[in-house]
C-alpha positions as CSV (number, residue, x, y, z in Angstrom):
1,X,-19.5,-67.7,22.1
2,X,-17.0,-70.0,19.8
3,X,-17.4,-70.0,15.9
4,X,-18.4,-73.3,16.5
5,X,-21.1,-72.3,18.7
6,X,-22.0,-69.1,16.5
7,X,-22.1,-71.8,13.1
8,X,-24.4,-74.0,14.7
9,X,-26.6,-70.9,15.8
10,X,-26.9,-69.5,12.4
11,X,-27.4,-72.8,11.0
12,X,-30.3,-73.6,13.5
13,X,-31.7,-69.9,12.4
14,X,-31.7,-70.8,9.3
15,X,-33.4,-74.1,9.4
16,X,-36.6,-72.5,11.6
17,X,-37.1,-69.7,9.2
18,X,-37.3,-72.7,6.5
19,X,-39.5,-75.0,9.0
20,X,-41.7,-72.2,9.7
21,X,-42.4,-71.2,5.9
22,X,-43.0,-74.8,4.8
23,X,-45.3,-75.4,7.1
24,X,-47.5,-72.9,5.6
25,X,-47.8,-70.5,8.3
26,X,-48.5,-67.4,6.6
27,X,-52.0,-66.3,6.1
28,X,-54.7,-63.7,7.3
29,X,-53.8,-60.6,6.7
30,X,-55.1,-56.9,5.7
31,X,-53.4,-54.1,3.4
32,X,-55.5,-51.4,2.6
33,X,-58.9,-53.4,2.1
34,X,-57.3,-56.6,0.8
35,X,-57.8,-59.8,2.6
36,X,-55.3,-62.9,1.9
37,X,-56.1,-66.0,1.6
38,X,-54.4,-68.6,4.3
39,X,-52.7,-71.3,2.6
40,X,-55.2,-73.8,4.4
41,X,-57.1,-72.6,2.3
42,X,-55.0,-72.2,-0.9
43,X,-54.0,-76.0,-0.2
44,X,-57.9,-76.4,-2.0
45,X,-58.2,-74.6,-4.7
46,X,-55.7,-72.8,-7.0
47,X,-52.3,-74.6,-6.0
48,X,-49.3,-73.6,-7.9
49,X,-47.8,-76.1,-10.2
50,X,-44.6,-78.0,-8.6
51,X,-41.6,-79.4,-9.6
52,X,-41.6,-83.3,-10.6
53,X,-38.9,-84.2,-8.5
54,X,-40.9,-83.2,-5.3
55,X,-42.7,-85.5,-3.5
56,X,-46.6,-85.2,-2.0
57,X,-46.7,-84.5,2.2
58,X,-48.5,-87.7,4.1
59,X,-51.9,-86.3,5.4
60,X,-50.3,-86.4,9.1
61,X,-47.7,-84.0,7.9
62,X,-50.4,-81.8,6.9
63,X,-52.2,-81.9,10.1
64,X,-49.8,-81.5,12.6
65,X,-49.1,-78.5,10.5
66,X,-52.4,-77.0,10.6
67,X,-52.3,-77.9,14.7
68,X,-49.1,-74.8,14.7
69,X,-50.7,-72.3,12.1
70,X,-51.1,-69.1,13.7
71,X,-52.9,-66.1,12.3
72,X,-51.0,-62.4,11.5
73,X,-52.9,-59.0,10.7
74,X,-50.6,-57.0,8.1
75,X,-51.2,-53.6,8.0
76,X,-48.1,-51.6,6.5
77,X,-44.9,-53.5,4.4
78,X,-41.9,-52.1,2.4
79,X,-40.5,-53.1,-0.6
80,X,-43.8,-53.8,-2.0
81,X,-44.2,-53.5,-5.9
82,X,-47.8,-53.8,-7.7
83,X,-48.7,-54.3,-11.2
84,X,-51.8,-53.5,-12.8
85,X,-53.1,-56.1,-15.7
86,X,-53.2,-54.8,-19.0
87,X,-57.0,-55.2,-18.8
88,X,-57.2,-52.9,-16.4
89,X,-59.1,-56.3,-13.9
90,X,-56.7,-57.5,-11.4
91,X,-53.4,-56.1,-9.2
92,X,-50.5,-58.1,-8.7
93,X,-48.5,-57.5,-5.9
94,X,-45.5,-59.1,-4.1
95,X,-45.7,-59.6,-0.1
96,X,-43.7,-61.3,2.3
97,X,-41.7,-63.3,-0.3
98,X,-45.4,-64.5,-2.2
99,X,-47.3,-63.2,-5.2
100,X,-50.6,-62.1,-4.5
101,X,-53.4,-61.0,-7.1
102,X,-56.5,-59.2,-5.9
103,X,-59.3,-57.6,-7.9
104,X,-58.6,-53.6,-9.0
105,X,-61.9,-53.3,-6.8
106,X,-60.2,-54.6,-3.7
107,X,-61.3,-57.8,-1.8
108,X,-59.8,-61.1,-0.9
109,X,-56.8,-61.5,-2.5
110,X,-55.4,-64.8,-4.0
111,X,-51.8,-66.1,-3.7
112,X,-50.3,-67.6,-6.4
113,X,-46.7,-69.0,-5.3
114,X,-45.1,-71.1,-2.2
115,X,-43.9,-69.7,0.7
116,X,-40.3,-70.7,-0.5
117,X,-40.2,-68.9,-4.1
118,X,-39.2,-65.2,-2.1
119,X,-41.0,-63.8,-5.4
120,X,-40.4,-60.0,-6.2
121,X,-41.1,-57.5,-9.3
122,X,-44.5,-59.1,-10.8
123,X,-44.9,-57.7,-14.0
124,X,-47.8,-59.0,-16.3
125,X,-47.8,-60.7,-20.2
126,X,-49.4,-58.7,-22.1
127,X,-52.7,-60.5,-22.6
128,X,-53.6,-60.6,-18.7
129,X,-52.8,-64.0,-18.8
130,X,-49.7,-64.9,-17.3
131,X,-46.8,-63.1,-15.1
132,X,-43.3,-63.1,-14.6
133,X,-41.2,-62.5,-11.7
134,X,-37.8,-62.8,-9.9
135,X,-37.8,-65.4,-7.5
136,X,-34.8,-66.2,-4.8
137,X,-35.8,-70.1,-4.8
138,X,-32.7,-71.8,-5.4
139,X,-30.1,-68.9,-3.8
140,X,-30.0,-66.6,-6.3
141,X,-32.4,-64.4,-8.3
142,X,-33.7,-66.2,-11.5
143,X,-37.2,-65.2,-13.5
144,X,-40.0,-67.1,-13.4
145,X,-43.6,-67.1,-15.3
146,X,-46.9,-68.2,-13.8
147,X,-50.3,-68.2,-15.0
148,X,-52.8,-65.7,-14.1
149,X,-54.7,-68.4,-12.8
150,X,-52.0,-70.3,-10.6
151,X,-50.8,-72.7,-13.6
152,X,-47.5,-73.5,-15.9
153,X,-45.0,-72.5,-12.9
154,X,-41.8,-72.4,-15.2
155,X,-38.6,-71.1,-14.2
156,X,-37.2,-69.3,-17.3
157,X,-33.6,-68.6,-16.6
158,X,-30.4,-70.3,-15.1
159,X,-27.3,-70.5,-13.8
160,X,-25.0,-68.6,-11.5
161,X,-25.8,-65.1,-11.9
162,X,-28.5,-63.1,-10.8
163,X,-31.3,-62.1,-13.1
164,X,-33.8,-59.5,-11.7
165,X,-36.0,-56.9,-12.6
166,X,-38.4,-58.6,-15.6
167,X,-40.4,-56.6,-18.0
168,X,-42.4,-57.9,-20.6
169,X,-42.0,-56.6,-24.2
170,X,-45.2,-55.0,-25.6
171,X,-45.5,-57.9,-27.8
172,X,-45.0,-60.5,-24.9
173,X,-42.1,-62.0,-27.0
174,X,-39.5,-60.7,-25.1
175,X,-38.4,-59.6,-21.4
176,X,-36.1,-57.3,-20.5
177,X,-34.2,-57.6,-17.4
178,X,-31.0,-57.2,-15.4
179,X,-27.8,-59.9,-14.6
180,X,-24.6,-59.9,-13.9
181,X,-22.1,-62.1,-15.7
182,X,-20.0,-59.6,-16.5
183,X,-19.5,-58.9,-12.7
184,X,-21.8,-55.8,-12.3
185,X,-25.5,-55.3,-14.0
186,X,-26.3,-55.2,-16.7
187,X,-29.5,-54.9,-19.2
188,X,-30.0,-58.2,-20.9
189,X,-33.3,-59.2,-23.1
190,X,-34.5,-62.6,-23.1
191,X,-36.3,-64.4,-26.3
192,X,-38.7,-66.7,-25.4
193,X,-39.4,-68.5,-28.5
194,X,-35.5,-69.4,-29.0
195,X,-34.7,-69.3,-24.9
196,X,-31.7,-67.3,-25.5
197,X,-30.3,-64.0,-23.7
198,X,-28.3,-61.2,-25.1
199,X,-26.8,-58.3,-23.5
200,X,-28.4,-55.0,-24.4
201,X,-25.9,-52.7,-23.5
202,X,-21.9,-52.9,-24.1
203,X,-19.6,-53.9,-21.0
204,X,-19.1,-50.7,-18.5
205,X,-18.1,-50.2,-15.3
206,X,-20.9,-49.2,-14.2
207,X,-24.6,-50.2,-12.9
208,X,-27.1,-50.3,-15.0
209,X,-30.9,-52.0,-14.0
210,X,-34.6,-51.1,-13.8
211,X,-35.4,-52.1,-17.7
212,X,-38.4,-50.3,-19.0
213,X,-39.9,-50.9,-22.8
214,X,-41.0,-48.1,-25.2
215,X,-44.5,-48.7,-25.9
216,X,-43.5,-49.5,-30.1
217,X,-41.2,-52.1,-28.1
218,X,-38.0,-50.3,-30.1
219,X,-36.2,-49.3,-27.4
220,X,-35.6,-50.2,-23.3
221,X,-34.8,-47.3,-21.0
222,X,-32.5,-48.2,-18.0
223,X,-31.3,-46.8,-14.6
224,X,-27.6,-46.1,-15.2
225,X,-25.0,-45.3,-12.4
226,X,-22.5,-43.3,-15.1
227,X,-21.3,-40.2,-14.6
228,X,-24.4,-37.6,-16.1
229,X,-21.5,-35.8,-17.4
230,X,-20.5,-38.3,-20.0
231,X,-22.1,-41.0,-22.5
232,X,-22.7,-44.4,-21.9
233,X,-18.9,-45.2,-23.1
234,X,-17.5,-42.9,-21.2
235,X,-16.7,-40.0,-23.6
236,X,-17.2,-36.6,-21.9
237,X,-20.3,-35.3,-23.4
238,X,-20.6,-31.6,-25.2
239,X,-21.1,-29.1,-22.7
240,X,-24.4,-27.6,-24.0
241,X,-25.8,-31.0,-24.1
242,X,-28.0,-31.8,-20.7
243,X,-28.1,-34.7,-18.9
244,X,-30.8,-37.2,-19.4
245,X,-32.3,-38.0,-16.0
246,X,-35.3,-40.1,-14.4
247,X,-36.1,-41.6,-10.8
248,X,-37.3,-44.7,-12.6
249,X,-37.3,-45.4,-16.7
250,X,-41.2,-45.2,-18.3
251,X,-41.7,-44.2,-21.3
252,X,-45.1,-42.2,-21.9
253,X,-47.4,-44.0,-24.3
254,X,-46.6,-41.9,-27.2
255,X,-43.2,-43.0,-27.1
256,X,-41.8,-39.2,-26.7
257,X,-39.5,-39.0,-23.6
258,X,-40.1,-40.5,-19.6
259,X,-42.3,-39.3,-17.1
260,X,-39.8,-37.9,-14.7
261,X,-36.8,-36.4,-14.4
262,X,-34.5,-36.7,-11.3
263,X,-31.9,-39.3,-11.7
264,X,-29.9,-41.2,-14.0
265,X,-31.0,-42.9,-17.1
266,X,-29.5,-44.5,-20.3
267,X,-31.5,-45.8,-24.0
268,X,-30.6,-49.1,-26.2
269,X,-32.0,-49.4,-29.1
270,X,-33.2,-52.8,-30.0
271,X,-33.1,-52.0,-34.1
């Protein structure tokens, strides 16, 4: 096959994946006792806000898509990551690119995003009434917020760098999160009453992502790829001083050191 050939290929691949998601062909499905809704049927009732400049489908477009749906069951994905609301009422999940909220009973669950957003990492306001996530929408990862009720779609960061990985701040005035415009990752934290970004941490060479807030919201813990051996700046550490290590930064409620301890982890301190 020529590279002429091969483009054209790719590009055709790439414009069914897109032609198959906007036509709304995702839908019935079952995980562990949750039903989804099919976006028929989301198309009536709690349809995520959209963006001005789009414009509204002719009715004909609509049917001709309905004509093609086809139905799936799910039974087993990877990659999934849940969220419980603070209230302790409703799950949020991420599945097949779309968030999904169901009741912490089980039962039908409800989708609250297109099939184009390619959502991930839900994490929830602190008052059970809104959400963030990362979403792959326009080619690279940026963090949106949604209400809990499918309302107020808002993309909160831009430009040309990722920025994954959102956490709420206990107060909700903050997020937490990871970008790379230094040219590797990087904790950053995100006001949202000014709309402006500062790096946490100080430029390294190394990694440094999965953001997770102390409950007094005084300090982040992060997933750091330096050397255990040595502090955050690189300075060989004391050698009767261990290594601070955790498969995945949470603070326990009392805000006295993490849950686990398996891999590597670094503090900021916000004050």
């Amino acid at each position: 096959m020529s590279e002429e050939q091969n483009g054209k290929e790719q590009t055709a691949r790439k414009v069914s994946r897109r032609r198959v998601l906007s036509a709304g062909g995702l839908t019935v499905a079952a995980l562990g006792g949750v039903g989804l809704v099919p976006a028929a049927e989301l198309a009536q009732s709690a349809k995520p806000a959209s963006r001005a400049t789009s414009k509204p489908e002719p009715a004909a477009s609509h049917a001709a898509a309905a004509a093609h749906e086809r139905f799936v069951t799910v039974t087993e994905g990877t990659n999934i990551a849940a969220a419980v609301s603070p209230d302790g009422r409703t799950v949020a999940f991420d599945l097949y690119g779309q968030l999904w909220l169901v009741g912490i009973e089980g039962g039908t669950a409800r989708r609250l995003t297109d099939d184009l957003h390619e959502i991930a990492q839900p994490d929830w306001a602190p008052d059970s009434a809104s959400l963030i996530f990362q979403s792959y929408r326009d080619g690279n990862f940026h963090i949106w917020s949604i209400g809990a009720d499918g309302s107020g779609l808002k993309q909160l960061t831009q430009g040309p760098h990722d920025c994954r990985e959102p956490r709420f701040s206990p107060d909700g005035r903050r997020i937490a999160y990871s970008s790379d415009p230094a040219g590797r990752y990087a904790v950053h934290v995100l006001d949202l009453t000014s709309g402006q970004s500062r790096p946490l941490t100080a430029v390294s060479k190394v990694q440094e992502s999965e953001p997770a807030w102390s409950p007094d919201g005084k300090s982040i813990a992060f997933l750091s790829g330096h050397d255990p051996d040595r502090d955050l700046e690189g300075a060989k550490k004391p050698k009767h001083e261990p290594a601070r290590v955790v498969t995945r930064p949470e603070f326990r409620w009392n805000n006295e050191g993490f849950t686990d301890f398996r891999r590597i982890a670094g503090i900021g301190n916000l004050l």
